[in-house]
C-alpha positions in Angstrom: 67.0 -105.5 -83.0 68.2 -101.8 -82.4 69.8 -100.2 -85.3 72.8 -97.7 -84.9 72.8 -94.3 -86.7 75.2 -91.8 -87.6 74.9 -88.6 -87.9 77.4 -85.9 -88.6 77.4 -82.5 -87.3 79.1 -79.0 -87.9 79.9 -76.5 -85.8 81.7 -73.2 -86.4 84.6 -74.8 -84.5 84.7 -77.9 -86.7 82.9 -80.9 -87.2 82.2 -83.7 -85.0 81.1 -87.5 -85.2 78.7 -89.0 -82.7 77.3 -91.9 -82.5 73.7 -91.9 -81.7 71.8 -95.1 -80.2 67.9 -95.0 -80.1 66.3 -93.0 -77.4 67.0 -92.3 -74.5 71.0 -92.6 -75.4 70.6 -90.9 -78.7 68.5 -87.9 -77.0 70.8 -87.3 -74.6 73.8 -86.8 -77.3 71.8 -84.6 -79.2 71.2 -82.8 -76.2 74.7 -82.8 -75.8 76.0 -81.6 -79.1 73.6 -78.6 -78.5 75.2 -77.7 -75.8 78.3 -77.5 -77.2 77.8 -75.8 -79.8 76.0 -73.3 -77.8 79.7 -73.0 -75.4 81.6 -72.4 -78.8 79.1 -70.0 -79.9 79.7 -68.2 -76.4 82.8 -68.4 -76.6 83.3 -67.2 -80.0 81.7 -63.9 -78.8 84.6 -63.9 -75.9 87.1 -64.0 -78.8 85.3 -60.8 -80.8 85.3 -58.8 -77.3 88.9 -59.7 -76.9 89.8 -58.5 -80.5 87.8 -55.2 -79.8 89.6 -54.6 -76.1 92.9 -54.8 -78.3 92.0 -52.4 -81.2 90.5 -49.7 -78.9 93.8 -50.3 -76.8 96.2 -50.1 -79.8 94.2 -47.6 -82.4 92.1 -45.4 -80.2 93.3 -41.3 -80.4 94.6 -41.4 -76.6 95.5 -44.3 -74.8 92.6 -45.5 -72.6 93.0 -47.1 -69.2 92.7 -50.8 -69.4 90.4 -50.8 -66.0 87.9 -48.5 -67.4 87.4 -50.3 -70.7 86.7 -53.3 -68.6 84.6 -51.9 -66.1 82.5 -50.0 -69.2 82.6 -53.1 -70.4 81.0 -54.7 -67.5 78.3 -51.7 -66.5 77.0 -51.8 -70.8 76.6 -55.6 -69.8 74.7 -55.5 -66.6 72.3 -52.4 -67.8 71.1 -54.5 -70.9 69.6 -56.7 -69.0 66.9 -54.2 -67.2 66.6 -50.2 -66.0 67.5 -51.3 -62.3 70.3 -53.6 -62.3 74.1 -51.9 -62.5 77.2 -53.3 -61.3 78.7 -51.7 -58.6 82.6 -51.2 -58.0 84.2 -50.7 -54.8 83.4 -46.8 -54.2 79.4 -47.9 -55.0 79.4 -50.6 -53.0 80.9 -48.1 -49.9 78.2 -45.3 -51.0 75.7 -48.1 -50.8 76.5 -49.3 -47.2 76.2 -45.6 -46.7 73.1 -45.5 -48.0 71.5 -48.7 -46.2 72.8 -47.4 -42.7 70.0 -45.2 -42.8 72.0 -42.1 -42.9 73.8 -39.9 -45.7 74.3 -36.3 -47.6 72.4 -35.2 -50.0 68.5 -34.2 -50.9 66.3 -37.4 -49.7 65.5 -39.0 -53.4 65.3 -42.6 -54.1 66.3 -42.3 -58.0 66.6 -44.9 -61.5 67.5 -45.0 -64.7 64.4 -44.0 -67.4 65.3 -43.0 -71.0 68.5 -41.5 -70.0 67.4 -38.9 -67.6 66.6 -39.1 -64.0 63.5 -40.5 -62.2 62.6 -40.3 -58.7 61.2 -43.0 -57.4 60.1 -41.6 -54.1 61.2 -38.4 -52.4 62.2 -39.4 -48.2 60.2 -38.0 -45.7 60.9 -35.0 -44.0 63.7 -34.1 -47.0 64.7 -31.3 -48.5 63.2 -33.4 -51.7 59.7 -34.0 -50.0 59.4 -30.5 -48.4 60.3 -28.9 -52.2 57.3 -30.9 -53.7 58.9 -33.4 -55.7 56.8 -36.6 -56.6 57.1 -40.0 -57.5 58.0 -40.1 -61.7 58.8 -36.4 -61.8 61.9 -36.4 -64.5 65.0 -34.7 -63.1 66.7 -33.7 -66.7 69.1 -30.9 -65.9 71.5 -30.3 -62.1 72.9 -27.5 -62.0 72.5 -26.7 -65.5 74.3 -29.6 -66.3 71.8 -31.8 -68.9 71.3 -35.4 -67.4 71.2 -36.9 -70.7 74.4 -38.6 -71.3 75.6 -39.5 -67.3 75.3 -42.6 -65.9 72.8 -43.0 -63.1 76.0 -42.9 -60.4 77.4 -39.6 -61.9 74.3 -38.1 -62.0 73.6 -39.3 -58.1 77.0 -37.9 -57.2 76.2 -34.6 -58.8 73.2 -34.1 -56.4 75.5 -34.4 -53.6 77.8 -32.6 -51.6 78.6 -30.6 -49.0 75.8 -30.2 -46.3 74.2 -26.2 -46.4 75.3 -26.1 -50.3 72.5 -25.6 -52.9 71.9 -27.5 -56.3 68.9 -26.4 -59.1 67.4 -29.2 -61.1 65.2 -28.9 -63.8 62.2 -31.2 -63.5 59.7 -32.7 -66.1 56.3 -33.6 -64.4 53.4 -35.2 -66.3 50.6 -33.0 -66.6 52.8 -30.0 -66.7 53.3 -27.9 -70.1 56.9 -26.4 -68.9 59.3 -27.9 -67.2 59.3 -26.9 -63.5 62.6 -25.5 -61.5 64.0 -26.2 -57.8 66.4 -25.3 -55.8 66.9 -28.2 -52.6 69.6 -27.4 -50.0 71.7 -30.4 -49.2 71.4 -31.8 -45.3 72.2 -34.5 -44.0 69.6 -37.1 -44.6 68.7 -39.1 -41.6 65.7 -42.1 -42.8 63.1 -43.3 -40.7 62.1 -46.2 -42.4 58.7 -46.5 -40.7 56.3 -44.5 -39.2 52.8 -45.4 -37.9 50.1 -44.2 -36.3 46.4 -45.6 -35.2 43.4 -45.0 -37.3 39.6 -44.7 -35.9 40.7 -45.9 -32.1 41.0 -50.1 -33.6 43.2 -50.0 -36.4 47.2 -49.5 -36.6 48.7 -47.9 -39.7 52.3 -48.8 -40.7 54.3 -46.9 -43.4 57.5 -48.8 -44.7 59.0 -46.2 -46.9 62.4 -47.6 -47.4 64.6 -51.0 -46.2 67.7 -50.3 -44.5 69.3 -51.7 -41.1 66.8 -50.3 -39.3 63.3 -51.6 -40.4 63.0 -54.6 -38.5 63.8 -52.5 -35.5 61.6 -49.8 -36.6 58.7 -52.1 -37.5 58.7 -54.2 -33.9 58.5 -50.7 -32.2 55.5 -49.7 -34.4 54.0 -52.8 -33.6 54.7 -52.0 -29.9 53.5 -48.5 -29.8 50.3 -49.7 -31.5 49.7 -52.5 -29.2 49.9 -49.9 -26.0 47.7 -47.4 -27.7 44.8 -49.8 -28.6 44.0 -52.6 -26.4 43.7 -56.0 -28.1 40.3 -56.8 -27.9 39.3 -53.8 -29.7 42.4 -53.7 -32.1 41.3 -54.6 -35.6 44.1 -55.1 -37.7 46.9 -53.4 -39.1 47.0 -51.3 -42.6 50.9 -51.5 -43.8 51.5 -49.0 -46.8 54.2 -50.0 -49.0 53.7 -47.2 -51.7 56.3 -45.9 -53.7 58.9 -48.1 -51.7 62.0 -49.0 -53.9 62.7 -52.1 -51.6 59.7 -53.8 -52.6 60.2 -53.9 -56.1 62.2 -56.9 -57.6 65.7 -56.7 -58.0 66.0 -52.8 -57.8 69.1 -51.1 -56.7 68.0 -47.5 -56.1 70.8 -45.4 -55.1 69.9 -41.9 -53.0 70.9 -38.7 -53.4 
């Protein structure tokens, strides 16, 4: 014969009764009960960042702008959760369209988030980045005298911009260096070829993907083309496709270019 129990449980909210029946019923309402007081718990939370919102709004020095707080509110939110992931308004989300279209202004670096200062991720080829030496995990800490420390990845980004012909310094940290290094880059317009190629030994075609954009997949069937003319099949080996140092092929990375 199956015997009922009771059980009685708190929450912050208040208490609640629930009937529990032996397993699998009674499971399930424990199950349940979790999960509720997991949603008051959440929503507790909700209520303390409400009460903040209003107190910065009603007792901060000068009066803030409510949009700002919220969108603060929303980047501290989406950088907790990794050094690549940032939300991105509307004036981001246009630079980023920018940015995938395969040409922009600025110096040809794919750049994130480390420790509060800049690191490039990978200078573009034929930039006025790659032709000044920079490298992949140089550490850009200073633009235009300006100390990185402190700017958000997007300020710092639009600070490397500008007007094409127009000059920037940045001050960079390298590993294996003693003193920090200086550079001056001249801004052009940056144009990216996403892949390049060439054959190796007369039987092998190489393949370099150095960014995704709208025009890889174009880009890649040509290489695969030219390849295929140069070396006839029955002596074509394979391909060699270098991914190195390619932001698009590392998970959920939004690398914004300067």
């Amino acid at each position: 014969m199956r015997k009922n129990v009771l059980f009685l449980l708190g929450s912050l909210t208040g208490a609640a009764l629930t009937l529990l029946v032996t397993a699998p019923q009674g499971e399930y309402w424990i199950a349940k009960a979790k999960a509720a007081a997991t949603a008051a718990d959440t929503y507790s939370q909700l209520n303390l960042f409400g009460e903040v919102f209003e107190r910065v709004r009603s007792d901060y020095v000068e009066k803030p702008d409510d949009s700002s707080l919220v969108e603060g509110a929303i980047n501290g939110m989406v950088t907790s959760l990794d050094p690549h992931s940032r939300y991105m308004n509307d004036k981001a989300w246009r630079e980023m369209q920018e940015t995938t279209s395969g040409e922009f202004g600025g110096l040809g670096i794919e750049v994130t988030m480390e420790d509060g200062l800049v690191k490039v991720v990978s200078p573009i080829d034929d930039t006025p980045a790659s032709r000044a030496g920079l490298m992949s995990g140089d550490l850009i800490t200073q633009i235009d005298d300006e100390q990185v420390q402190g700017l958000s990845l997007e300020q710092a980004v639009n600070k490397m911009k500008g007007a094409v012909n127009t000059k920037t310094h940045l001050k960079i940290l390298r590993k294996g260096k003693d003193a920090p290094i200086d550079v001056v880059l001249t801004r052009e317009i940056i144009r990216v070829r996403p892949v390049r190629f060439h054959t190796e030994g007369g039987d092998i075609g190489y393949i370099r993907i150095t960014s995704f954009n709208e025009q890889t997949t174009d880009g890649l069937h040509k290489a695969v083309n030219e390849i295929n003319k140069e070396i006839p099949q029955d002596k074509l080996v394979g391909y060699v496709v270098d991914l190195r140092n390619n932001p698009g092929a590392r998970r959920g990375r939004l690398d914004p270019r300067s």
